[in-house]
N, C-alpha and C positions, 0 to 999 in steps of 0.2 A: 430138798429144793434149795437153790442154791443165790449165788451174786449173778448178776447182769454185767459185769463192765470190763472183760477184758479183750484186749486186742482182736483175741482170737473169731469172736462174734460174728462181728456185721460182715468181714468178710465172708464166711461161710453161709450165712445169710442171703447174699448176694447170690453164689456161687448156686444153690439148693434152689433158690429161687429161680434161677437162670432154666436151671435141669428139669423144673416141675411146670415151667411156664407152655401152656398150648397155644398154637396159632387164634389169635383176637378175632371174635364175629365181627365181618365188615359191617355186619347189618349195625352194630355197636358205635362206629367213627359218625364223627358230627364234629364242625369247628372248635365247639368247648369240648368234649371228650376224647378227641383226638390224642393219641400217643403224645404228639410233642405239645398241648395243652397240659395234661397233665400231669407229663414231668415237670413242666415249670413250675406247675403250682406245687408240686411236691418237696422241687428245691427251696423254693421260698420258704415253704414250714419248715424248712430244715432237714428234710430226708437224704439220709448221708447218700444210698443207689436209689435215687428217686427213679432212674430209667428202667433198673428191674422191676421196681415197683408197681409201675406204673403197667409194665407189660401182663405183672402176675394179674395185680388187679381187672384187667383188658382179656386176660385167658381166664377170666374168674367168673365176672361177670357174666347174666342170663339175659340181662336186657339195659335198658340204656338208663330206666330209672333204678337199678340196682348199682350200675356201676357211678352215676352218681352220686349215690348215696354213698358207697365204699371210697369213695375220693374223697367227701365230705369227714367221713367219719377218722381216714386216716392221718388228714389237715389237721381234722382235730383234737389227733392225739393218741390214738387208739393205736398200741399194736399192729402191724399187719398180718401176723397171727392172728388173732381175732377180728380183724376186717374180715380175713379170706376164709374163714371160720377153720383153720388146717395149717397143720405146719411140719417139713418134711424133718423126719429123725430118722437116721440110721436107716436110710434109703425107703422108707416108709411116710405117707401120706397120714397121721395123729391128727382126729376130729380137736380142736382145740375152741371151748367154746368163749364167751365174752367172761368175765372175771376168772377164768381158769388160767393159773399156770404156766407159762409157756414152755416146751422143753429147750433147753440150750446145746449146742455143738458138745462144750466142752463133757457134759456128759454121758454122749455117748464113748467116751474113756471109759468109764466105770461100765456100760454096756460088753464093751467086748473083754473087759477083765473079770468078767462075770460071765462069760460064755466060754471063757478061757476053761473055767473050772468047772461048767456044766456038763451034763449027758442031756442025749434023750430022754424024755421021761423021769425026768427032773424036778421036786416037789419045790415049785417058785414061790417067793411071796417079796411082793413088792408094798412095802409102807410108805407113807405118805406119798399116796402114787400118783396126784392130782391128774391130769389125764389118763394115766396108764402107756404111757409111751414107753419108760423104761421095761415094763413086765412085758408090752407086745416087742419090744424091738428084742428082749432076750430072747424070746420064746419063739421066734423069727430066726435067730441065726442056732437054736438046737433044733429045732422041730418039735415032735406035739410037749408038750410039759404039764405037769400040774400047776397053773395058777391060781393064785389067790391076791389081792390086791383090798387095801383100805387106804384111806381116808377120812380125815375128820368134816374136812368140806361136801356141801352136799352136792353143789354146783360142779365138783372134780370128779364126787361119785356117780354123776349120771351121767359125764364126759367119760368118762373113764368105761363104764360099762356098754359103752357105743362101740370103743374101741378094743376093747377087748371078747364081745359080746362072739364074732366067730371066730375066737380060737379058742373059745369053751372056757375063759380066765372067769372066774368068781369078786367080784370087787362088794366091798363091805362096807359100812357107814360105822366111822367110830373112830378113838384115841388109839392109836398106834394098836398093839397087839390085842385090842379089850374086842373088841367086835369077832375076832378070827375064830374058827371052828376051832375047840379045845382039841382036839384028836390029831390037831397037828404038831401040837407040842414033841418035840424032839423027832420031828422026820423034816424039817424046812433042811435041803441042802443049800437053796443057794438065798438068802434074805436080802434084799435090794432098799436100802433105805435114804432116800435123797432126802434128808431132812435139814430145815430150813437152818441154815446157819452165818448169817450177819448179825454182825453183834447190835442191839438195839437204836444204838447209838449212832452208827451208821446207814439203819436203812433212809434216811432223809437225804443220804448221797446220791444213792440210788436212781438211773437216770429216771425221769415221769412214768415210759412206758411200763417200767415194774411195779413206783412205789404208790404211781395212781391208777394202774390196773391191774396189778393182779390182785390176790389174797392178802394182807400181812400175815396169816398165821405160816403161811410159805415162804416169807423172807425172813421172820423176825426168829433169830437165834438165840433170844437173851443178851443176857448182859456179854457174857464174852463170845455169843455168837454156838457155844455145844450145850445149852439145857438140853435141849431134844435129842440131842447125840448122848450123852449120859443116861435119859430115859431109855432109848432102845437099847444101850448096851447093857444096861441094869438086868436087865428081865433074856436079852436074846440066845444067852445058852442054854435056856428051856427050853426054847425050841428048835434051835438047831439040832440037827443029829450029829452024832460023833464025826469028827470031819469035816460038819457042815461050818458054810462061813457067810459073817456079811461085812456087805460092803457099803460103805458108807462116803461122798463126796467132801470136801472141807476144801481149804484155802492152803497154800502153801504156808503161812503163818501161824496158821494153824496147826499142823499138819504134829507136830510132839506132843501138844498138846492132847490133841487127838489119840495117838498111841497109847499114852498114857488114861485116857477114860479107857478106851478097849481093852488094856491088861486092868483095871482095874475092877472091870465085868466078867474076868475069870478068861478072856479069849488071847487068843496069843498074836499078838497084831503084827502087819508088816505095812510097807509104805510102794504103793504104786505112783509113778509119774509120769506125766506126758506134758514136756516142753512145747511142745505145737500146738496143743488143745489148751493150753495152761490151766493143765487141770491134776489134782492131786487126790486121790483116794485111799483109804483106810480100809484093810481090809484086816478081819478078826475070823483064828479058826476055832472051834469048838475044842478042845482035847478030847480025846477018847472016854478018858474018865469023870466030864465035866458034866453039868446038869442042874 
């Protein structure tokens, strides 16, 4: 689980929002909830596309005191993710519920670098999976797979098993690898680990909508932003299988640093990047002979 702040974001936000947005129940317009009511009021709070916003909101909405309410709640601060209880990843509709997680653009990077190296029927496990958006959106672009998905949060664990609940994904309540069925030890090919890495010290940067709703244990990375990245790399060529590899999101800043916990978990690391996404992943393979 990653940062909130770069570039790349709210456009794409915009954009997804734009694409998922359905025509508004007229039955829904009134002088105050009117379209151009409340985009005004959403620019005033400061919403950077207050006019997508305001549309999603208006195709969202079931009735007049609901969308009320969701105009109310986004004024005051709340995600639009969790206003609209959903948020579009990697051409897919993610239940996203209120203190869950949001997934971001930039990581569907690491989705398709991880589809890159998959098959059919492909033994997934996605850690710290807070919704499950990255395990469904893999398992979306291979077809059927073996899922498995945990969580320490309980609030991600139950989002998460909404979303993953028909494509057959298993999600687990617990600390990284400690909840998983032991039988999977050395057959994971492809291990998905968005683990939370801003360095401590920084998540107070962090714009509101992250650092006062989501989780901390999904932003906060330690002191230099990889404790959790070193936990999973410690223990992940157990269960990888020969070959197998994870992949892990980080910060361009990070990004040697990074390498170097992954060669130092026995995995032989390499450096993915995507300029447009401004997004940077690590990805560690098993060696044949490793375990």
């Amino acid at each position: 689980m990653s940062e909130f702040s770069d570039p790349a974001e709210l456009p794409h936000r915009a954009e997804s929002r734009r694409a998922e947005a359905r025509p508004a129940d007229p039955g829904l317009a009134g002088p105050d909830l009117a379209e151009p009511a409340i985009v005004s009021r959403l620019r005033t709070a400061g919403c950077v596309f207050a006019e997508d916003e305001a549309r999603l909101l208006l195709s969202t909405a079931r009735d007049r005191t609901e969308l009320a309410t969701m105009v109310e709640r986004r004024i005051e601060g709340l995600p639009l993710e969790h206003v609209l209880g959903w948020a579009e990843f990697c051409g897919l509709r993610i239940a996203v519920d209120a203190g869950v997680f949001v997934p971001r653009r930039r990581t569907e990077f690491l989705v398709r670098e991880a589809a890159a190296l998959g098959r059919t029927g492909a033994v997934v496990v996605d850690l710290c999976c807070g919704s499950g958006a990255i395990g469904a959106a893999v398992a979306s672009l291979l077809g059927t797979v073996e899922l498995y998905a945990a969580d320490i949060d309980p609030a991600a664990v139950r989002c998460a098993r909404r979303n993953l609940a028909d494509i057959g994904g298993q999600v687990f309540a617990g600390d990284l690898f400690e909840p998983l069925p032991t039988d999977l030890a050395g057959r994971v090919e492809i291990l998905l680990a968005n683990v939370p890495y801003v360095p401590t010290e920084q998540v107070g940067l962090l714009p509101p909508e992250a650092r006062d709703h989501e989780p901390l244990v999904a932003l906060d990375g330690g002191a230099d932003g990889l404790d959790v990245m070193r936990r999973v790399t410690a223990t992940a060529a157990r269960w990888l299988a020969p070959g197998g590899t994870l992949l892990v999101e980080t910060s361009e800043r990070q990004a040697q640093q990074a390498l170097a916990v992954f060669a130092a978990g026995g995995l032989v690391p390499r450096l993915a990047v995507s300029p447009e996404l401004y997004a940077t992943v690590v990805l560690g393979t098993r060696p044949p002979d490793a375990g």
